[in-house]
N, C-alpha and C positions, 0 to 999 in steps of 0.2 A: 663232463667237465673234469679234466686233472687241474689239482692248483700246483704253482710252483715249488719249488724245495726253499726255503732262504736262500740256501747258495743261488741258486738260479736267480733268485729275486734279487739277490748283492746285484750279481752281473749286468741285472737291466736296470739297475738304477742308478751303477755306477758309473755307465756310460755318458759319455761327453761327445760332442758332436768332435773333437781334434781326436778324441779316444774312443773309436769305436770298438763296441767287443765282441766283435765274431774272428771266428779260423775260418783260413781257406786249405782247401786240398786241390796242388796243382797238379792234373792227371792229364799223360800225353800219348795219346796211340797211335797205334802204325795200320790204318785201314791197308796193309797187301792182305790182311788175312781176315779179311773179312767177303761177304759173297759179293765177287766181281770184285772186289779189288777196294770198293768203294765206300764209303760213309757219307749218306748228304744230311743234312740240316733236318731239314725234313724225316729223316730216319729215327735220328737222334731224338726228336720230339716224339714219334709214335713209339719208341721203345721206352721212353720213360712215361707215357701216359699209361704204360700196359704194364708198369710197375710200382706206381704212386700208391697202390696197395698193400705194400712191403715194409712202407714206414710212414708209421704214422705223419709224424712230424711235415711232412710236405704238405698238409692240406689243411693244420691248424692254426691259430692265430692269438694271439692275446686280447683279451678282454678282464678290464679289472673295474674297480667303483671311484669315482670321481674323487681326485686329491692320494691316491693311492693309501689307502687307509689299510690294506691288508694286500698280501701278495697276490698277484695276477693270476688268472687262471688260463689255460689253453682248453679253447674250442674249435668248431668248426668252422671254416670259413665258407659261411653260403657263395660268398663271390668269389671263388677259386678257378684262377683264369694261369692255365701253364705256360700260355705263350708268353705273358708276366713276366714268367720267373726265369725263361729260360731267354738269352740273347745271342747274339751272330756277331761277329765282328773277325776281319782280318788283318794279318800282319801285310804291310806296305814291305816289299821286296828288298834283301833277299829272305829277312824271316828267318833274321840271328837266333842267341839265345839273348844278345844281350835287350833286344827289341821286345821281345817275349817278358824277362824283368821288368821291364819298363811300365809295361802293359796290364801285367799282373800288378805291379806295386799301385799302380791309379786307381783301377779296380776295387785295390783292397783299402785303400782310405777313403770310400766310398762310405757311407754309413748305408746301412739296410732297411726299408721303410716296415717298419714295425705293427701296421696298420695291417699286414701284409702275413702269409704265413713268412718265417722269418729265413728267406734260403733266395739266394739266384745260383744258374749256371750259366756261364759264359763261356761258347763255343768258340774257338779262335783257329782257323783257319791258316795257311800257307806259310806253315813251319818249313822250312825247305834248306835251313843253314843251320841248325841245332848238332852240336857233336852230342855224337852214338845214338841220335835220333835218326830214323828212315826220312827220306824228303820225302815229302808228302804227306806228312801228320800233322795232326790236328791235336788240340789240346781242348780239356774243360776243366775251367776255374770255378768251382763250387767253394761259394761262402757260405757260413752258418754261422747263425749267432749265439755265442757262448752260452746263453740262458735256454738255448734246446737243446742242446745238445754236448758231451765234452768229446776229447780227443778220443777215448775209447770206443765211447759210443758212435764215432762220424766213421769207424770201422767198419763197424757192423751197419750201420747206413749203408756204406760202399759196397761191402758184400751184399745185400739184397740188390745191388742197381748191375754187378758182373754173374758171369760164368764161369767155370771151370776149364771151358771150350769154347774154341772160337765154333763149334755145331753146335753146342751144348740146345736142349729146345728151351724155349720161355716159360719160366714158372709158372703155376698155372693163375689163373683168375681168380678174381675174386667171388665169392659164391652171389652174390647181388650187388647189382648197380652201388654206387656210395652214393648215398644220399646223407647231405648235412644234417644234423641234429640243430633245431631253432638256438637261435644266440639267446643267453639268457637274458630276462630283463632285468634293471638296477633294483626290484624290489626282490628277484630270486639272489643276485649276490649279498644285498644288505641282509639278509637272512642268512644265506651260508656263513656268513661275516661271525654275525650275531653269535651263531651256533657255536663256532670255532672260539671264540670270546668265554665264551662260557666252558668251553672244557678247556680251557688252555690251562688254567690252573689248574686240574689233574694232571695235566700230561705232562705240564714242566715240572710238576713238583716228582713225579714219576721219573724223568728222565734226571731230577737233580739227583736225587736219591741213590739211584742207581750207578748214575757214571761218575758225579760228582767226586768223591773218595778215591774211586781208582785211577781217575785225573792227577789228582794231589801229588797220589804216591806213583805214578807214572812218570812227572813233568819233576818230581825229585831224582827219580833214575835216570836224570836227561841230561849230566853235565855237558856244558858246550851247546846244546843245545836252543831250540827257537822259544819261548815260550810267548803269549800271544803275538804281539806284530816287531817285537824287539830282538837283534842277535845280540846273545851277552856269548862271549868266544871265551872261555875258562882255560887258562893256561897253567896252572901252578896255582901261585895266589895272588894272577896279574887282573888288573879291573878289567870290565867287559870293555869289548871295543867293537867300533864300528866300518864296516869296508870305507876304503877313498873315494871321495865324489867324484866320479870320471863325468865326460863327454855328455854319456850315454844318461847323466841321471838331471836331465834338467829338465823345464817345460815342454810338450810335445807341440808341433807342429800338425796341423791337419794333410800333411803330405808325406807318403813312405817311398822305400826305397825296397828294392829285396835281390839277391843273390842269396846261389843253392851249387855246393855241389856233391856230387854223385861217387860213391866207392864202391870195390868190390865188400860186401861183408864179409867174405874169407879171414881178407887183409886184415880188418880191426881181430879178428879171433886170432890172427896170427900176434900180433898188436899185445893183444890181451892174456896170453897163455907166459908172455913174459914175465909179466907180473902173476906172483899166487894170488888167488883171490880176485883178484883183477874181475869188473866185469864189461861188455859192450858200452854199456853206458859210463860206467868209469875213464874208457877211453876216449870215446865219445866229449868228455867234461875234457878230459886232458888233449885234446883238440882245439875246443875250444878256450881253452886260457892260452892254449900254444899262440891260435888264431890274432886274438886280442891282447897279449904280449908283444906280437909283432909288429902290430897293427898302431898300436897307440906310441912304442918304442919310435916309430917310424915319423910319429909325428911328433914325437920331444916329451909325450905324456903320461909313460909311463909311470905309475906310481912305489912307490918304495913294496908297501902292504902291499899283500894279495885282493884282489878282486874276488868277489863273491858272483857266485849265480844261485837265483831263483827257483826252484824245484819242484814245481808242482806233481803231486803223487795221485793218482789213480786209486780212490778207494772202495773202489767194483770190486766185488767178487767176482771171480775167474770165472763162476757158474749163473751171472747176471749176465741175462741177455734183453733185460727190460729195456734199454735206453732210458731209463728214468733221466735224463738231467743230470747234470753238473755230481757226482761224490768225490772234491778233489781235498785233498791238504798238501800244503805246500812246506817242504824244508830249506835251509840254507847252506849253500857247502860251498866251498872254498875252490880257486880253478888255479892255484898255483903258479899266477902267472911272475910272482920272484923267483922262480925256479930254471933256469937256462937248460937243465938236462931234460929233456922228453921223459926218461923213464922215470926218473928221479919224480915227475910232474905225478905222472899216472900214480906210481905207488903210494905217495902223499894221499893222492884223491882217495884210493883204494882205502886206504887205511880209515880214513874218514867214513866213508858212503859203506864201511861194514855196520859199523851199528844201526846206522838208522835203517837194515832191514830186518829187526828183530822180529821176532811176535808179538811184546809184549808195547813196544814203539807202536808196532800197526794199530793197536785196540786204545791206546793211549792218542794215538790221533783220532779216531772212529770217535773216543767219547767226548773229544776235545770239541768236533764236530754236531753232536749231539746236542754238548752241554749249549753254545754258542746259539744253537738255533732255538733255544727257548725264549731270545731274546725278540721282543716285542717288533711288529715291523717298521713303526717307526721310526724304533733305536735304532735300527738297523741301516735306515735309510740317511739317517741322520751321518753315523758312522761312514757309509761308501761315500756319502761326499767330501765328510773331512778329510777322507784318505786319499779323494785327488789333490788335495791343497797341501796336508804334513808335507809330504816328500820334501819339498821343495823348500819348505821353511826349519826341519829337524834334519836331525843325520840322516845319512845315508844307508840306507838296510841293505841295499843287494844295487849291481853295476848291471846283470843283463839278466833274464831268463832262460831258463834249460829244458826243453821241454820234450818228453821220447811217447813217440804214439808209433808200436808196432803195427806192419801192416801184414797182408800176404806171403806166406811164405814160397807161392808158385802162383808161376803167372795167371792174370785175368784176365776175362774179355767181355766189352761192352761193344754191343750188336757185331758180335765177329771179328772187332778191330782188338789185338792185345795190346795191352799196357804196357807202353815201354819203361816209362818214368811215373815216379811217383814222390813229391815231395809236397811240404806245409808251409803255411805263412801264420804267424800269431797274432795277438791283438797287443797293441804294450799299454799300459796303463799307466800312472802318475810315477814320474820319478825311473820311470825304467825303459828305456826309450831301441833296447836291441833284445831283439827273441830270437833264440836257434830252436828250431822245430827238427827231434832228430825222429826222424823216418827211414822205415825199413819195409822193401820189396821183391820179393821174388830173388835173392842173394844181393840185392842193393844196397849200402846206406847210404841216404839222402840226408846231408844236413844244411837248413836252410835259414839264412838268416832274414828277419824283415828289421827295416828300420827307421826312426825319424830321418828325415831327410837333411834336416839341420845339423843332426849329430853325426851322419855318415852320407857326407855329401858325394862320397868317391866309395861307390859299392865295388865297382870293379878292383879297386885296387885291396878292399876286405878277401875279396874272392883268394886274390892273389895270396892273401895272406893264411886265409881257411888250408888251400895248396903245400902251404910252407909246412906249415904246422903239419900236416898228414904226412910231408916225405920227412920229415926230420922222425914222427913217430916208428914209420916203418921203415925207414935205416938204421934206428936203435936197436928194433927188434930182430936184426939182421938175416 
């Protein structure tokens, strides 16, 4: 029995059936290169039963004590049935890209039965009109829900399910059968409970000790800066202020929408080498404020102020390969969409998004994170609900999220078929209703938007707009 982290615990408590919180990874291959030409349904099931031993996560399940009194633990699921998890469905002819959106965005406003280890794969069949996709490909929509797993870790997920080779041989087996481990009964969790009760007071007082202080003097080094859920934007000695309510920051709808597109990654480094400093992801922000600049301009709604995105940061170590669950902290930064000049956009961002990669920032969020989770799970629980309802009745924190999960640097292959495309759909939560998931494959970036349906009723014409923004970046950089 692993129990949850907090954060992983926020996630599944903050979930609402219109706000579900799992990512999805949209992966599309091209069976010519695989043996015979082919990939059946059937395949695809024996190839991941013969890898379900590579991650954990596919065969566990949540189980917690009645009223949710302390965070969840993950166990074994005795009823672990793959044909479950995994589904078939095809596109109705000719098997656009724009059909394939459609398809995936249903999909993903699907909530995940939690009952359940917490994963499906959805094989989707007779791609045959996808631009720079081969006809004849197939794609698999793998959801995961935020509380197993984060964007770094569904990585390293990925990689134990490909190859390096469409011959590559299958890794090997497992040295015994998996056999479940009995579910505990409610008088072993009241006890774990118990246990944990009783040392929590050493370990908070432990961890207040410790990080508490160099919090202090961290989150003083942070003008401009987030400090808990509020942006105070320091200018001189102008009061703090808050981004403009757009579109994008209103009630969610239980229906999404999603457009993705596709660059060479060359381009953004060519993009990028314009500006000193400058980094992919820098450009990447200055994309999309270009994107949603145009976008809301288009439709009379532009706002004076700049729009803000959400920033969720990755706080794994580069040498964790645990998939422990969720280690994220999230920043606030600015997408320059007052700004008419592309480069003029980038630099701005640049200039901002240097400090927040210091050292001293990284360890100042790590204890910020620490300090935070000493809090009791109650509180806790109490907290993720108020924080579906704020948004919507206080200011406005942030208009969209930003979110960059590197993939593959060369290409992979799942049973012989390589990976043509590869891009992400997010979860949005209270008050934040548009997520760009930027993804990187094989010299690809993939940047992909999901969205309420209410607030971006006309995906195709965002596309149009994502488009606009990339040729105006890369005519600047000429």
């Amino acid at each position: 029995m692993q129990q949850l982290s907090w954060t992983d615990d926020m996630l599944l408590r903050a979930e609402r059936p219109a706000t579900p919180l799992h990512i999805q990874l949209l992966l599309i291959y091209d069976p010519a290169t695989a043996p015979g030409g082919k990939v059946t349904f059937k395949g695809i099931l024996e190839e991941l039963d013969a890898r379900l031993h590579l991650a954990d996560v596919f065969r566990r399940r949540l189980t917690e004590l009645p009223g949710g009194l302390h965070q969840a633990y993950w166990v074994d699921d005795p009823n672990f049935d793959l044909e479950y998890h995994v589904r078939h469905i095809g596109l109705p002819q000719p098997g656009d890209w724009r059909q394939l959106c459609i398809q995936v965005a249903r999909l993903h406003a699907r909530q995940i039965d939690l009952r359940r280890p917490p994963w499906e794969i959805t094989v989707i069949e007779g791609l045959n009109a996808v631009p720079g996709v081969p006809k004849g490909s197939f794609a698999m929509a793998l959801k995961l829900h935020h509380c197993a797993v984060d964007g770094m870790a569904s990585v390293q997920m990925i990689a134990a399910l490909h190859d390096l080779a469409a011959d590559s041989p299958r890794p090997a087996g497992p040295d015994r059968h998996w056999q479940p481990d009995p579910l505990p009964t409610t008088s072993d969790l009241v006890a774990r409970t118990a246990i944990n009760a009783a040392f929590y007071p050493l370990r908070a007082g432990r961890v207040i000790a410790t990080s508490a202080p160099k919090v202090v003097r961290g989150l003083v080094a942070l003008p401009g800066k987030v400090a808990g859920t509020v942006m105070s934007r320091v200018a001189g000695s102008s009061p703090p202020s808050f981004p403009p309510k757009t579109r994008f920051n209103q009630a969610a709808s239980p229906h999404r929408v999603f457009e993705a597109r596709f660059h060479d990654l060359a381009d953004f480094k060519r993009i990028k080498a314009r500006v000193p400093g400058a980094t992919i992801n820098d450009v990447a922000l200055a994309y999309v404020g270009g994107a949603l600049r145009e976008y809301l301009a288009g439709h009379g709604e532009l706002p004076d102020e700049p729009l803000v995105a959400a920033c969720p940061i990755s706080m794994r170590d580069a040498a964790d390969h645990s998939g422990r669950g969720n280690m994220v902290f999230g920043r606030l930064q600015t997408l320059g969409t007052h700004i008419a000049d592309p480069l003029e956009r980038l630099t701005t961002i640049a200039e901002e998004t240097a400090s927040s990669r210091t050292e001293s920032e990284h360890s100042t969020r790590s204890q910020v994170l620490d300090l935070i989770g000493t809090m009791p799970t109650s509180l806790l629980a109490i907290t993720a609900k108020a924080a579906s309802v704020l948004p919507f009745s206080g200011p406005t924190v942030a208009n969209t999220t930003v979110t960059n999960v590197p993939g593959p640097p060369d290409p992979i292959f799942f049973r012989g078929a390589r990976l043509v495309r590869a891009t992400g759909l997010g979860p949005l939560v209270g008050g934040l209703n548009l997520i760009h998931v930027i993804a990187s494959y094989n010299g690809t970036l993939s940047i992909g938007a999901t969205a309420d349906r209410d607030a971006l009723p006309d995906p195709a014409r965002y596309a149009e707009c994502m488009d606009k923004a990339f040729q105006e970046l890369l005519a600047a950089a000429g």
